[in-house]
gemmi code that builds the backbone of each chain (N, CA, C; Angstrom):
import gemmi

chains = {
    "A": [
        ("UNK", (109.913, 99.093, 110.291), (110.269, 98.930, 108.879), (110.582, 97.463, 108.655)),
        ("UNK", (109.912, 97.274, 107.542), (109.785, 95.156, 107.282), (110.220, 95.070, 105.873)),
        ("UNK", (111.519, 93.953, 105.988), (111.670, 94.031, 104.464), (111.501, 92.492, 104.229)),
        ("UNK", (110.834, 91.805, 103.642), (110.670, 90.155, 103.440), (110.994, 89.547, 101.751)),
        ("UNK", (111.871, 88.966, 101.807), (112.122, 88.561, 100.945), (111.516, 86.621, 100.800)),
        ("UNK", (110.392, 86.634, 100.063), (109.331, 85.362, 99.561), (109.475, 84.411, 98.866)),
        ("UNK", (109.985, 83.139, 98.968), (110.395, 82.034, 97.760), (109.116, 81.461, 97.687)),
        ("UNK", (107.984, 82.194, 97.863), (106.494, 81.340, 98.098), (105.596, 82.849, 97.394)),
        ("UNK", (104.267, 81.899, 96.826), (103.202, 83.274, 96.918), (102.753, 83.850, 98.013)),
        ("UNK", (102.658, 84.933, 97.216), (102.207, 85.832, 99.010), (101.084, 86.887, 98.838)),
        ("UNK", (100.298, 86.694, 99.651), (98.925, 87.869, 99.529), (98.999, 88.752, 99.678)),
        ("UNK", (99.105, 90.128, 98.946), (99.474, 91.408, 99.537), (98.655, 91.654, 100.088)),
        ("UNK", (97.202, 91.716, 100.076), (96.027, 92.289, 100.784), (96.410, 91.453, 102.569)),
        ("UNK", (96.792, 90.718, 102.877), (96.875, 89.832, 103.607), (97.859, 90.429, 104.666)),
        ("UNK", (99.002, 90.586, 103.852), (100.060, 91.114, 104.463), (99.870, 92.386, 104.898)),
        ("UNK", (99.578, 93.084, 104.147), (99.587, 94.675, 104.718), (97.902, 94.944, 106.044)),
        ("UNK", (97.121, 94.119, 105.881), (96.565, 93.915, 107.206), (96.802, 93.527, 108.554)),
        ("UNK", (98.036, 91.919, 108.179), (98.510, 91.368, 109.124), (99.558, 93.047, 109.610)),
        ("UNK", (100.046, 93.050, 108.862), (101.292, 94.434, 109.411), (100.627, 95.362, 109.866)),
        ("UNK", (100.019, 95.979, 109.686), (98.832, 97.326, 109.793), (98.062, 96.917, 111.780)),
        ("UNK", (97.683, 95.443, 111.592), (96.903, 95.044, 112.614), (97.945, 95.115, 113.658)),
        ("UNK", (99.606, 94.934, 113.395), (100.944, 94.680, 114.617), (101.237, 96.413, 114.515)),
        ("UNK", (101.188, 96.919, 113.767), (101.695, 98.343, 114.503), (101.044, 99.019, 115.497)),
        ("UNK", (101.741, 99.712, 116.451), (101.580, 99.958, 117.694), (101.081, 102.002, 117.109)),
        ("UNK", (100.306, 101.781, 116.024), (99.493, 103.539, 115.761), (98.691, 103.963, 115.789)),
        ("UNK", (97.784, 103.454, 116.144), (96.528, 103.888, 116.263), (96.247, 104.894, 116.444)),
        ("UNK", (95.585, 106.070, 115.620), (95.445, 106.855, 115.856), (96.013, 107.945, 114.972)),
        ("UNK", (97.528, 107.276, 115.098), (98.762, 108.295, 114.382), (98.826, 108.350, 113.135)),
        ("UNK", (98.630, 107.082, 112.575), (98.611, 107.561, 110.758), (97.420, 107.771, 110.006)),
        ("UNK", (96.978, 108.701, 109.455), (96.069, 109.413, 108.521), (96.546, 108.879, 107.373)),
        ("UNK", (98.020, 108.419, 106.872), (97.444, 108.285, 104.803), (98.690, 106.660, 104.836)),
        ("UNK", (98.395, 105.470, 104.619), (98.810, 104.282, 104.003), (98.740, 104.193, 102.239)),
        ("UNK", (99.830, 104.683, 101.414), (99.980, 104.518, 100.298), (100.827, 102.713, 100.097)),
        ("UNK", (100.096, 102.513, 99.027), (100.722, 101.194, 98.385), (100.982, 100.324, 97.513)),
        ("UNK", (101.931, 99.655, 97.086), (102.178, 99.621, 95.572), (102.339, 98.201, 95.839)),
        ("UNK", (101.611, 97.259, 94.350), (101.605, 95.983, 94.116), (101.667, 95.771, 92.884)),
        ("UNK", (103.161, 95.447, 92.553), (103.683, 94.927, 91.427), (102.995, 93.212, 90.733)),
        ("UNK", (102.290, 92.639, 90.079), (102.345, 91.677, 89.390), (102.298, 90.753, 88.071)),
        ("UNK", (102.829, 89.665, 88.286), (103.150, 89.620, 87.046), (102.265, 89.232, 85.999)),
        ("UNK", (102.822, 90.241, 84.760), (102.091, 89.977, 83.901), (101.562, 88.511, 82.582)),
        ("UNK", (101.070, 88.458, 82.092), (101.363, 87.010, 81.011), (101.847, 86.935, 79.552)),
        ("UNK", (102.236, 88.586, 79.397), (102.647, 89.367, 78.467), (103.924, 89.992, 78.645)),
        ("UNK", (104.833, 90.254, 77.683), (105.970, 91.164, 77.992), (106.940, 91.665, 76.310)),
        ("UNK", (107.009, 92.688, 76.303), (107.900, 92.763, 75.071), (107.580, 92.205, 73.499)),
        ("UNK", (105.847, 92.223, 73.335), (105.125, 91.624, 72.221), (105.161, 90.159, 72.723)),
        ("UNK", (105.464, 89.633, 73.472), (105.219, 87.943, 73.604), (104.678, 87.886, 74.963)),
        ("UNK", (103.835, 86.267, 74.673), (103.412, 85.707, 75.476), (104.386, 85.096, 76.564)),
        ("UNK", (104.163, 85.343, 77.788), (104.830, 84.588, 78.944), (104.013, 83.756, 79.813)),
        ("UNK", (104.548, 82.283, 80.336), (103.913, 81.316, 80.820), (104.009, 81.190, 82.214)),
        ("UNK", (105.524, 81.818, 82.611), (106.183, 81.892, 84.075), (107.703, 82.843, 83.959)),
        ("UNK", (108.010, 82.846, 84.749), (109.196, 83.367, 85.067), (109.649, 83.043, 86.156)),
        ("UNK", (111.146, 83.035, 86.395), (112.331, 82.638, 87.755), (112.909, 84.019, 87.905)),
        ("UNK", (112.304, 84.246, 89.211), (113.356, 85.686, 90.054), (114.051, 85.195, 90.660)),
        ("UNK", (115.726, 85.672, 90.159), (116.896, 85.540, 90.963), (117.325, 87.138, 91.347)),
        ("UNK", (117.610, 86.419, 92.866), (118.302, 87.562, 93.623), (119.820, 86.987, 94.018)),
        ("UNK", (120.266, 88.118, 95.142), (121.611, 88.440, 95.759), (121.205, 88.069, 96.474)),
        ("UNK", (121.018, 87.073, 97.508), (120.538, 86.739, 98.848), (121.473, 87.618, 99.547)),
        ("UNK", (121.303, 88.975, 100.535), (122.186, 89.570, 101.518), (121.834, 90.940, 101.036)),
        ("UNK", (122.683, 90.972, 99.306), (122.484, 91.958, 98.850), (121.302, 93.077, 98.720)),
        ("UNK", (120.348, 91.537, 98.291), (119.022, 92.306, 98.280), (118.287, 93.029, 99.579)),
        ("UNK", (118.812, 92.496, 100.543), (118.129, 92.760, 101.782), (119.018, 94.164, 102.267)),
        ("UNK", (120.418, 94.248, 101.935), (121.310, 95.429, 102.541), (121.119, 96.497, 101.575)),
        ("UNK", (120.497, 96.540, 100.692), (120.267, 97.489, 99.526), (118.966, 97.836, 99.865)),
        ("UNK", (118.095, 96.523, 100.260), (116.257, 97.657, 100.554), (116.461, 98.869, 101.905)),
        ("UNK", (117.326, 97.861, 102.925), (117.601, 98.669, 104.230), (117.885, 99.701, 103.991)),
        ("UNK", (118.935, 100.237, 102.843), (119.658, 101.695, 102.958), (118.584, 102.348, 102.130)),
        ("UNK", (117.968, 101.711, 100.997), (116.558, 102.701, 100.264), (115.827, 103.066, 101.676)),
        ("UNK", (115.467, 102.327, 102.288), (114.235, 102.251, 103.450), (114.982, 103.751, 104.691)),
        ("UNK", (115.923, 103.482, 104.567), (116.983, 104.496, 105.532), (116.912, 105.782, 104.370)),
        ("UNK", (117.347, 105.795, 103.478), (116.757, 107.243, 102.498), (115.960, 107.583, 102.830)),
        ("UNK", (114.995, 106.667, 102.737), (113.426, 107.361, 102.751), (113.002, 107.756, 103.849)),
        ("UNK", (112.995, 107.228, 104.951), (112.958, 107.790, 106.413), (113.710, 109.574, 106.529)),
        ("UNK", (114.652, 109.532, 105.636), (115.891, 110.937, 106.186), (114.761, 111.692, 105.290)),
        ("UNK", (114.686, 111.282, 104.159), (113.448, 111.769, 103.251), (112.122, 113.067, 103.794)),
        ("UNK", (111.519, 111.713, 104.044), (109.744, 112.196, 104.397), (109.812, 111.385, 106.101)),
        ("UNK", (108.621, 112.426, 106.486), (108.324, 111.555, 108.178), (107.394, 110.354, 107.948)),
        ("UNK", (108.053, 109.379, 107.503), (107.041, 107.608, 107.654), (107.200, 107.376, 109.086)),
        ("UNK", (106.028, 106.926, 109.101), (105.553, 106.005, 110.543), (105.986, 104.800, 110.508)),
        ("UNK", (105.816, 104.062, 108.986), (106.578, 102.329, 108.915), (106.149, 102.161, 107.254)),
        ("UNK", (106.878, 101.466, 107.204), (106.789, 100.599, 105.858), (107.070, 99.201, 105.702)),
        ("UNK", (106.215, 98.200, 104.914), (106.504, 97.167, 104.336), (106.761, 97.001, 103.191)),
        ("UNK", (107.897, 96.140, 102.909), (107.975, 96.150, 100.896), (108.363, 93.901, 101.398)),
        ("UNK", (107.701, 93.386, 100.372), (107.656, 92.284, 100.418), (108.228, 91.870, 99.088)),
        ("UNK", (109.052, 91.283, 98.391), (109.372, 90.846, 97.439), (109.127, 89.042, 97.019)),
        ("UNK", (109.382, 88.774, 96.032), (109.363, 87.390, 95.661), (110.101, 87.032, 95.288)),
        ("UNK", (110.950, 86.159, 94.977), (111.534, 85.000, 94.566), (111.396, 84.003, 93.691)),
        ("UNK", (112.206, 83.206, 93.056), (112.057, 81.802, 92.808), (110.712, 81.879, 91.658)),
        ("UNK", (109.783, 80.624, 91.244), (109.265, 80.106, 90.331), (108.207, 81.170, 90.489)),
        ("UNK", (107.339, 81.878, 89.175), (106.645, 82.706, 89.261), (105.090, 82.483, 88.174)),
        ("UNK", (104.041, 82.883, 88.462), (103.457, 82.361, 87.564), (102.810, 83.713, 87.419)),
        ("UNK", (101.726, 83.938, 85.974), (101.186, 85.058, 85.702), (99.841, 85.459, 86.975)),
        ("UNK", (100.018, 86.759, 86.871), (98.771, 86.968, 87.855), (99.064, 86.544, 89.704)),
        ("UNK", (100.819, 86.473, 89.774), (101.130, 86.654, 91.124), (101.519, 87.549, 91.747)),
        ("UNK", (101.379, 87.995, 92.772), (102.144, 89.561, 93.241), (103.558, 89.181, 92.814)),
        ("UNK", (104.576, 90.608, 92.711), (105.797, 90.265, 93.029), (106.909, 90.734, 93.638)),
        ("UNK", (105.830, 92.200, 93.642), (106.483, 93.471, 94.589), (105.186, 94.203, 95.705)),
        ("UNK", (105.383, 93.790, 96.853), (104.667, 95.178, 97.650), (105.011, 96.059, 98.745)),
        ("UNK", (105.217, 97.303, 98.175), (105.579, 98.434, 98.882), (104.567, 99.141, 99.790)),
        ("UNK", (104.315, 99.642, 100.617), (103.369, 99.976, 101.760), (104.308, 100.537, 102.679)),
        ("UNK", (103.363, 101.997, 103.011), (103.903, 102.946, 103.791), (102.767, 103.877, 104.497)),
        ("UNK", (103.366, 103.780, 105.730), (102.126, 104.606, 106.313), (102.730, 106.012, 106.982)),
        ("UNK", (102.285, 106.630, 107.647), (102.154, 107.924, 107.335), (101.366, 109.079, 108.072)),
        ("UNK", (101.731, 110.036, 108.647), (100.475, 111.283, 109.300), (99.496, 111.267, 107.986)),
        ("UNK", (100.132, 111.947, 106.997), (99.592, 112.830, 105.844), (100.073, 112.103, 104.825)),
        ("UNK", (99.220, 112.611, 103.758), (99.266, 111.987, 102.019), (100.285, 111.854, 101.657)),
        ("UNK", (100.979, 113.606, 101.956), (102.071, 113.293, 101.065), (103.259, 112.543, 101.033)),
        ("UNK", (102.963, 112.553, 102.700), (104.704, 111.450, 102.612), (104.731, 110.502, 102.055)),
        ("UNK", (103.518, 110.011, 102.287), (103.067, 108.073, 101.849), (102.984, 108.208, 100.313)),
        ("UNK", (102.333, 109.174, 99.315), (102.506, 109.059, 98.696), (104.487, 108.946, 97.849)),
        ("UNK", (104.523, 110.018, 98.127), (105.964, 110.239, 97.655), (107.027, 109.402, 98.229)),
        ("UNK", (107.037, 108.868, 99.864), (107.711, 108.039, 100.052), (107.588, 106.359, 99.147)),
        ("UNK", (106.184, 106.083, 98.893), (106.062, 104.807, 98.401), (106.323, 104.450, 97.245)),
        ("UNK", (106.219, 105.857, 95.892), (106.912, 106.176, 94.585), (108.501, 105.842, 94.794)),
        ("UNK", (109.230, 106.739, 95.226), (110.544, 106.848, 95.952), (111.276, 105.127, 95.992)),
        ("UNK", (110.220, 104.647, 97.164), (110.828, 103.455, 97.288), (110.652, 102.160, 96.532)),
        ("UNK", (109.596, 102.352, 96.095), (109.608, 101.432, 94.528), (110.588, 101.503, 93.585)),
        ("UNK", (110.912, 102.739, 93.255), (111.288, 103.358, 92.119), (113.405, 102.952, 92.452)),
        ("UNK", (113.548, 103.301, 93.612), (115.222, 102.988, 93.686), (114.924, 101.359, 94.091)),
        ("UNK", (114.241, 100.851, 94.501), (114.227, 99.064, 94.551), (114.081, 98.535, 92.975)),
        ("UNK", (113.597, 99.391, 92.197), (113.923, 98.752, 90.637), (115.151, 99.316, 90.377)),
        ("UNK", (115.634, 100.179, 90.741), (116.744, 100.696, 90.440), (118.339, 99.982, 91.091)),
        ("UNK", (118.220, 99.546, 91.878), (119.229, 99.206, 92.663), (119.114, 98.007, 93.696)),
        ("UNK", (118.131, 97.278, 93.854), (118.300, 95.803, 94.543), (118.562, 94.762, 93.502)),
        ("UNK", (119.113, 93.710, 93.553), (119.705, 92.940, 92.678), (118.684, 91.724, 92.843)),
        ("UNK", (117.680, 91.701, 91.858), (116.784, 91.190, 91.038), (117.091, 90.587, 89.457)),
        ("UNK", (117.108, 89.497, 89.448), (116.900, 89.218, 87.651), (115.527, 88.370, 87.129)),
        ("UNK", (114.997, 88.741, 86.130), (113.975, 88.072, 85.596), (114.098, 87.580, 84.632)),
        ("UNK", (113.994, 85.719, 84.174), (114.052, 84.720, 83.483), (112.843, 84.621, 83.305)),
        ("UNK", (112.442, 84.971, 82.236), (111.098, 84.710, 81.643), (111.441, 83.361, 80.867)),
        ("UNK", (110.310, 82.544, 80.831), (109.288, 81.424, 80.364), (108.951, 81.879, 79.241)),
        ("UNK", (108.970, 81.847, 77.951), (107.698, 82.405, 77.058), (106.760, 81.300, 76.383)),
        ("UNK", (105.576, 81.661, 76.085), (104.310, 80.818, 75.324), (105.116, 79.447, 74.396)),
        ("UNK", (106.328, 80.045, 74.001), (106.768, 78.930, 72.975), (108.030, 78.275, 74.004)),
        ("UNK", (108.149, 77.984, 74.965), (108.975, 77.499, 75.683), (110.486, 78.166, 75.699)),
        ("UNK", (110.439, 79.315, 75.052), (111.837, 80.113, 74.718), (112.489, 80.959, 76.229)),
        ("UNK", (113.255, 80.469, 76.719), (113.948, 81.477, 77.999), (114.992, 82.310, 77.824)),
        ("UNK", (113.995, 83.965, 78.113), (114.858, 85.006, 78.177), (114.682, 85.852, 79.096)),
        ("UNK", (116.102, 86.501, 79.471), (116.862, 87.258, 80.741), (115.350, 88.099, 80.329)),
        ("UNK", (114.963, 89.179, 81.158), (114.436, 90.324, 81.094), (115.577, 91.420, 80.778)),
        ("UNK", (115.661, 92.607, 80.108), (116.650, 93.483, 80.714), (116.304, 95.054, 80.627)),
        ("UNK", (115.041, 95.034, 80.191), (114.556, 96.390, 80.328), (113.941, 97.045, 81.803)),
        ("UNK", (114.230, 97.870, 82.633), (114.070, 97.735, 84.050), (112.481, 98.852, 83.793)),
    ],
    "B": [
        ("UNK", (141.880, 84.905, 100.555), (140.784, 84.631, 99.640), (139.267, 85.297, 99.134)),
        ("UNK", (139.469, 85.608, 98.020), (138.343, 86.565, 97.297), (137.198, 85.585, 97.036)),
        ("UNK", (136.054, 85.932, 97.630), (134.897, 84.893, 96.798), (134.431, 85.436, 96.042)),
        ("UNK", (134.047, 85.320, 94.367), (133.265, 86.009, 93.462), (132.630, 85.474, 93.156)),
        ("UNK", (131.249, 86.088, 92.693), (129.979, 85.431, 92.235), (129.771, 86.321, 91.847)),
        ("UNK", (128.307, 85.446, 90.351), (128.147, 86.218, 88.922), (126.890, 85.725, 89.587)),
        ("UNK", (125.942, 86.818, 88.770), (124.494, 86.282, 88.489), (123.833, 86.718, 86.910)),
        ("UNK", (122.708, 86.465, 87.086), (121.541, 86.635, 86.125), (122.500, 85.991, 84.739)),
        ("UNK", (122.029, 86.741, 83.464), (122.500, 86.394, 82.607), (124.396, 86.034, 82.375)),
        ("UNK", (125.111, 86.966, 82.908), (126.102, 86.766, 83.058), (126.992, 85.664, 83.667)),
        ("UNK", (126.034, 84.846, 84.931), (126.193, 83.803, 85.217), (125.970, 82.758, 83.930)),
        ("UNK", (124.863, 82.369, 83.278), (125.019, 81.606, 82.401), (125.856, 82.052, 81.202)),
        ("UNK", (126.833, 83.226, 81.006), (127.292, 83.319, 79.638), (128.544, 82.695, 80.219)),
        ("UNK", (129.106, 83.046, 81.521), (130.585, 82.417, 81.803), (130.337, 80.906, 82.494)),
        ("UNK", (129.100, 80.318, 82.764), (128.933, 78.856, 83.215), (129.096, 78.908, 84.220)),
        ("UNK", (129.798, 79.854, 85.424), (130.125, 79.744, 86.604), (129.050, 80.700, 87.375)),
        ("UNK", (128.773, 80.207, 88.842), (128.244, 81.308, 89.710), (128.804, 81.650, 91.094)),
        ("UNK", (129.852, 80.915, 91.322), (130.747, 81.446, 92.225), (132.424, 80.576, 91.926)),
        ("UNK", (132.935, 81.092, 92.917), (134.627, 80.791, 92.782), (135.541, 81.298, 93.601)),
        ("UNK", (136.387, 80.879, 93.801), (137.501, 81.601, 94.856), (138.715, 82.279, 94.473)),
        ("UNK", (139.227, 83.429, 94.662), (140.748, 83.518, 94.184), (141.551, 83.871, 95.480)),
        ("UNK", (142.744, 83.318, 95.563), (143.465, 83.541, 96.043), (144.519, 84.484, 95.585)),
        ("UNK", (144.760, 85.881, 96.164), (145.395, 86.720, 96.403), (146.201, 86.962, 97.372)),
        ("UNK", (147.976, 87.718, 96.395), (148.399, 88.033, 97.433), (149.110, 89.348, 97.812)),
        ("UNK", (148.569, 90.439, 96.749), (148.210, 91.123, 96.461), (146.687, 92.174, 96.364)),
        ("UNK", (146.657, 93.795, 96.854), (145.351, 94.252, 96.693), (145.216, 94.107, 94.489)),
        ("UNK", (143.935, 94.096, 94.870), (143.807, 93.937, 93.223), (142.391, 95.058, 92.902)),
        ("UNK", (141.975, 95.567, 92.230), (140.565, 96.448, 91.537), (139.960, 95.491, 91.371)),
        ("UNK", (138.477, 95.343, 91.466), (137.525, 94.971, 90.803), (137.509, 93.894, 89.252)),
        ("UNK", (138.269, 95.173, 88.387), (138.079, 94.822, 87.224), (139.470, 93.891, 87.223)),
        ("UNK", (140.471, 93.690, 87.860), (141.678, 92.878, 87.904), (141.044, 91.529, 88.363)),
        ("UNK", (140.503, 91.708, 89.318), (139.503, 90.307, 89.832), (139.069, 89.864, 88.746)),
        ("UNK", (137.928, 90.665, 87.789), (137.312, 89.653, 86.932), (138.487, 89.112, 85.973)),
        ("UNK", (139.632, 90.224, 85.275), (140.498, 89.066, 84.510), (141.246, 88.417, 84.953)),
        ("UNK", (141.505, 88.551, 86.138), (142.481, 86.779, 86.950), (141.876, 85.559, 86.484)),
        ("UNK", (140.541, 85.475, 86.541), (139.263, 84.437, 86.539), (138.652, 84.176, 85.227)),
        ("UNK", (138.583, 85.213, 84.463), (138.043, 85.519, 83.124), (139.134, 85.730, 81.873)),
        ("UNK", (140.498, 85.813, 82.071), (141.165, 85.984, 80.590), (141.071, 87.335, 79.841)),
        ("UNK", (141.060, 87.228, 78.822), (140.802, 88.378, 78.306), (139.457, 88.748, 78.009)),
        ("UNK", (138.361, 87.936, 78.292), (136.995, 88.155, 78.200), (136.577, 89.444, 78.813)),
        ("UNK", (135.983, 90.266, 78.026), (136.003, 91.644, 78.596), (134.641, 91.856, 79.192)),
        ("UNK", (134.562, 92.357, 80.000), (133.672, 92.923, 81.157), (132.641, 93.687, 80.658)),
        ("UNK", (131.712, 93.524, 79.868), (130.765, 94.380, 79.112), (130.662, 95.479, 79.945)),
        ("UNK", (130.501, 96.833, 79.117), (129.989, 98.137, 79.436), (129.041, 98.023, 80.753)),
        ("UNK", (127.681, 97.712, 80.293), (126.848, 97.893, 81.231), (126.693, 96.734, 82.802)),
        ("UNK", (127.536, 96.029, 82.561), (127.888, 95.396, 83.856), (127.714, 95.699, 85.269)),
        ("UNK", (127.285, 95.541, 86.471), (127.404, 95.932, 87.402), (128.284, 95.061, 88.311)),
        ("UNK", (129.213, 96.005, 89.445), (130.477, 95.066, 90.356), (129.705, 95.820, 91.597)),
        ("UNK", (129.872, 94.629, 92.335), (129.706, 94.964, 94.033), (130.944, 94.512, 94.484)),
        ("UNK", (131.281, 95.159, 95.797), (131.886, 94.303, 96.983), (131.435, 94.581, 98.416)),
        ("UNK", (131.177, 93.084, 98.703), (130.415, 93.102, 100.093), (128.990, 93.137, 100.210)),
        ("UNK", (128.855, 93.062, 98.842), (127.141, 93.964, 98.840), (126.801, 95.126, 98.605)),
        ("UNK", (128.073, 95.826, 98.276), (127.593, 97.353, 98.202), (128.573, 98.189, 96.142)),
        ("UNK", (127.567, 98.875, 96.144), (127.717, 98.452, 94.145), (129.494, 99.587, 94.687)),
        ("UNK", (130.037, 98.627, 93.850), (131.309, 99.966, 94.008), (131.634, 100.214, 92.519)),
        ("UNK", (132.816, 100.940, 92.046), (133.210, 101.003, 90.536), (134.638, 99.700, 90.359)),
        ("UNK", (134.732, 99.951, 89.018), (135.292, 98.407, 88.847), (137.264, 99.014, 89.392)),
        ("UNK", (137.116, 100.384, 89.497), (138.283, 100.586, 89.864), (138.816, 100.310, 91.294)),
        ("UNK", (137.907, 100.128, 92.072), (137.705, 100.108, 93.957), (139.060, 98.635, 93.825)),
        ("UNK", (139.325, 98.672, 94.720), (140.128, 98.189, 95.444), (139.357, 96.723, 96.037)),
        ("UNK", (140.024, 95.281, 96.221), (138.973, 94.572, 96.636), (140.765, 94.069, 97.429)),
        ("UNK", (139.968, 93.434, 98.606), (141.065, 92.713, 99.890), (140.875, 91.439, 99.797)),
        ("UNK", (141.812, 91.005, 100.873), (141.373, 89.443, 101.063), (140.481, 89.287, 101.637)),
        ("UNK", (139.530, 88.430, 101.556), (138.717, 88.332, 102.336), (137.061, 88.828, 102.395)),
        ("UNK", (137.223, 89.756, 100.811), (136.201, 90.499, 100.273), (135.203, 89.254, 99.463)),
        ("UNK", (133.851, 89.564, 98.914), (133.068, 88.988, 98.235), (132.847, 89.598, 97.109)),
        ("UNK", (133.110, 89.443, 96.044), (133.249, 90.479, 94.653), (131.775, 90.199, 93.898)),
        ("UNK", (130.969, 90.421, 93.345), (130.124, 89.991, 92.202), (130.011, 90.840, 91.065)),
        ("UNK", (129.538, 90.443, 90.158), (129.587, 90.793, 89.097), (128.345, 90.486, 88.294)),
        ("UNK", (127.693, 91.087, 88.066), (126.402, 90.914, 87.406), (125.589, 92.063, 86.494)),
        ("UNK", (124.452, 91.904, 85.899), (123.693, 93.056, 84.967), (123.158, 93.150, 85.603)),
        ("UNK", (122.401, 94.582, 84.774), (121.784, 95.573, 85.281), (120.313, 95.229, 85.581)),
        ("UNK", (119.786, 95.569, 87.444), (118.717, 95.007, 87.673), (117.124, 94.959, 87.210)),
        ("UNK", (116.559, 94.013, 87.354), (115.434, 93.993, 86.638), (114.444, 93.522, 87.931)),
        ("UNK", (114.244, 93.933, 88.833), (113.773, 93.675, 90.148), (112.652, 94.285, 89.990)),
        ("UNK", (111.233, 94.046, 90.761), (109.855, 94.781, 91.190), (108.833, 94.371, 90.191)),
    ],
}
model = gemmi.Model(1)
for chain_id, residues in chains.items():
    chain = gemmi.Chain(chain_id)
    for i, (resn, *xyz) in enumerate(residues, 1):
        res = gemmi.Residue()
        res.name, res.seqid = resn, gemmi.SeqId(i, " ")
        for name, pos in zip(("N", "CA", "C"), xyz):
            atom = gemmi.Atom()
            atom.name, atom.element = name, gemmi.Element(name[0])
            atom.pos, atom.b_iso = gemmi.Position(*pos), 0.0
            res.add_atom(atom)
        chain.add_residue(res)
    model.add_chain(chain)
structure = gemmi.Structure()
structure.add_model(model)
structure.setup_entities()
């Protein structure tokens, strides 16, 4: 289980190969579900140019661990990666990726919903949007 | 000594993003923020951690604890 927190762009296709290529399963997992959040250039009827993700440095990382520990008591995962971002953001960058592998569908599916879904819910993330007219506002709709 | 730190929007409405209090006394959560804050009230939807872990604003914070105080997340 890999939790990376990114002050840089990051390739999801990239990552979940590099990870996929280091696990020791061959064989064992049948279903890899995966989720890639990015950002949009739009939000809330306006144009956006960039955005700044601020986190909890600690927080964020002791809050994915105990989602990641749910989800294990959960469903039988084989492993998961969730990669997050950070810092200066531009449209059309990843900014979330969740990846979970798995015997069967369903865990991966439902585990990778699951763990998306309480990481918007409960890791301490804020989004400072940029907009088209140079206007900066908090995000606060989750 | 209590370290508290604010983020996201709430950091820029009070200007500060961290600070220290010295206690000598246990104090709640929500006693922390008005030692530091006055009568400035703690909006509804607010979220308090200590340590990293979300508690309610009634919890109990020690010496030696890390308090924050921040809104509600907008992460993924």
């Amino acid at each position: 289980m890999t939790i990376k927190i990114c002050d840089a762009a990051f390739e999801p296709f990239a990552e979940i190969q590099t990870f996929q290529n280091a696990l020791a399963l061959n064989g064992k997992f049948g279903a890899t579900s995966i989720f890639i959040g990015t950002m949009r250039d739009f939000n809330d009827g306006d144009n956006v140019q960039a955005m700044t993700l601020e986190h909890y440095d600690g927080m964020t990382q002791k809050q994915l661990a105990k989602i990641v520990a749910a989800a294990n008591s959960k469903w039988q995962i084989l492993d998961c990666l969730i990669v997050h971002r950070v810092g200066d953001i531009l449209p059309n960058e990843p900014i979330v990726l969740v990846a979970v592998w798995s015997a069967h569908r369903g865990e991966a599916f439902e585990a990778c919903r699951y763990l998306m879904e309480e990481l918007k819910k409960n890791a301490p993330f804020w989004k400072l949007e940029k907009l088209a007219t140079n206007e900066k506002r908090w995000v606060s709709k989750i | 000594m209590i370290t508290v730190r604010y983020f996201g929007s709430l950091k820029e409405t009070i200007g500060r993003s961290n600070e220290a209090l010295s206690v000598v006394e246990s104090l709640t959560v929500l006693a922390v923020w008005h030692c530091l804050n006055g009568d400035l009230p703690l909006a509804e939807n607010m979220l308090t951690a200590v340590n990293m872990d979300y508690v309610a604003r009634s919890s109990v914070v020690n010496d030696g604890d890390e308090v924050a105080f921040f809104p509600p997340v907008t992460g993924g």
